[in-house]
C-alpha positions as CSV (number, residue, x, y, z in Angstrom):
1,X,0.0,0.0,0.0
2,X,1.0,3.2,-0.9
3,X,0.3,6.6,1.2
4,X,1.0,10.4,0.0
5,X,0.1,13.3,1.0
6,X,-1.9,15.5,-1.3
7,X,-2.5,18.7,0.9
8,X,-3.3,19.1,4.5
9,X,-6.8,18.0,4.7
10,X,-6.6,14.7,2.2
11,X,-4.1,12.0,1.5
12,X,-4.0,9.4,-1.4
13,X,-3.7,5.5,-1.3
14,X,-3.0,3.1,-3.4
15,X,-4.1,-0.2,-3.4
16,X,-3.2,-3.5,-5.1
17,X,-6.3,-5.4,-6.2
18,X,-7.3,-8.7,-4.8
19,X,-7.5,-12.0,-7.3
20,X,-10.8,-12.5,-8.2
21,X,-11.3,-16.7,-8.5
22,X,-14.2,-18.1,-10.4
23,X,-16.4,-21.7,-8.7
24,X,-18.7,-24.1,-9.4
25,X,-21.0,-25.5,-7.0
26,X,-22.6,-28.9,-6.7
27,X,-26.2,-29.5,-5.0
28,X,-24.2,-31.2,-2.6
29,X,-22.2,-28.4,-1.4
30,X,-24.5,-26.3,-1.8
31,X,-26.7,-28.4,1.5
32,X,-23.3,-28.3,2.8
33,X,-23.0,-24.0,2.8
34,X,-26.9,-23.8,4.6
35,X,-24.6,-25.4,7.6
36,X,-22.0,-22.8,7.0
37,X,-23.9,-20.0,8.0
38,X,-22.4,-19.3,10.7
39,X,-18.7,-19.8,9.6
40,X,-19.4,-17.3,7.1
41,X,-20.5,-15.2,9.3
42,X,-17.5,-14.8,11.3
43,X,-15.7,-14.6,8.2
44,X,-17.4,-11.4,7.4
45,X,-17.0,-9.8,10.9
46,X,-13.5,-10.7,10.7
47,X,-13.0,-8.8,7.3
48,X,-14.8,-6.0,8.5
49,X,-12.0,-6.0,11.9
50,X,-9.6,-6.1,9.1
51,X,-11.0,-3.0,7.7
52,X,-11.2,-1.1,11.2
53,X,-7.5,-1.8,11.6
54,X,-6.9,-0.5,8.2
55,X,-9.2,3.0,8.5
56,X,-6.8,2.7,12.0
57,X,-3.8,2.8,9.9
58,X,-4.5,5.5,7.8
59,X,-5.6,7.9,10.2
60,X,-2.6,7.1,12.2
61,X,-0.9,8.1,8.8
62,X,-2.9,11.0,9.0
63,X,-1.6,12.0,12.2
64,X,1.9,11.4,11.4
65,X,1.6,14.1,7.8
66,X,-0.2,16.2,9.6
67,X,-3.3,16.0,7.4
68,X,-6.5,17.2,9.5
69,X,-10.0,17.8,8.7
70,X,-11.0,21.2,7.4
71,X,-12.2,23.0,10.0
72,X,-14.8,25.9,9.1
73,X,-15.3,29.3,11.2
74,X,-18.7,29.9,11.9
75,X,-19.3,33.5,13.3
76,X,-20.8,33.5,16.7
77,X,-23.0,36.3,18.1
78,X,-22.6,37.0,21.5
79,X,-25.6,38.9,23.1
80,X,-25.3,40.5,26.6
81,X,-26.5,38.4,29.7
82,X,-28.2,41.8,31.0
83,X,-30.4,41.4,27.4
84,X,-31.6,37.8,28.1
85,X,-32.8,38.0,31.8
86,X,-36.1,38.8,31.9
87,X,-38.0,40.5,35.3
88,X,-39.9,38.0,37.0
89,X,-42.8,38.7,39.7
90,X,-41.8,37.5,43.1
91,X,-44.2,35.2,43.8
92,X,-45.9,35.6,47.6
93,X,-47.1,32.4,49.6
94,X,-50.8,31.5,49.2
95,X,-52.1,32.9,52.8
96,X,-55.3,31.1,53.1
97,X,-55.7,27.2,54.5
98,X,-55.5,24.8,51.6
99,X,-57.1,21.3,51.9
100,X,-56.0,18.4,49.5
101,X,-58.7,15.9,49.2
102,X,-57.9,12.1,48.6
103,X,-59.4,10.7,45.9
104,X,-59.0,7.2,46.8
């Protein structure tokens, strides 16, 4: 694998390509695969690690050319705190008996 940088927000790979092989199946291994399932299953997760470790790599690669994400300024407006406080009635205790009824 091959790893360049291109500017400060991108780098380029470059891959070799895998061998693609050509199969033919019988009925009898086809039964067979339905059994399989699972194996193939795991097979899959484990390619999938594979290509964690590889997105891993890269960004480490990242790191090491200095090659960040592009980071856009987005104006902020800043109002004064004495703007957003609104008055608020003080609120007096109710003065007269109150009687909760259970509704049980």
């Amino acid at each position: 694998m091959e790893i360049n940088k291109i500017d400060d927000n991108q780098i380029e790979v470059v891959k070799t390509e895998q061998v693609t092989t050509k199969a033919t199946f019988t009925y009898e291994y086809l039964i067979w695969q339905r059994d399989a399932i699972q194996y193939q299953k795991d097979r899959e997760n484990a390619l999938r690690d594979a290509e964690l470790l590889e997105i891993d790599e890269l960004l480490k690669w990242c790191e090491k050319l200095s090659v960040t994400a592009k980071v856009e300024e987005v104006p902020v407006e800043v109002t004064p705190i004495e703007e957003t406080i609104e008055p608020i009635d003080i609120i007096e205790p109710i003065k007269e008996d109150v009687v909760l009824e259970d509704n049980i």
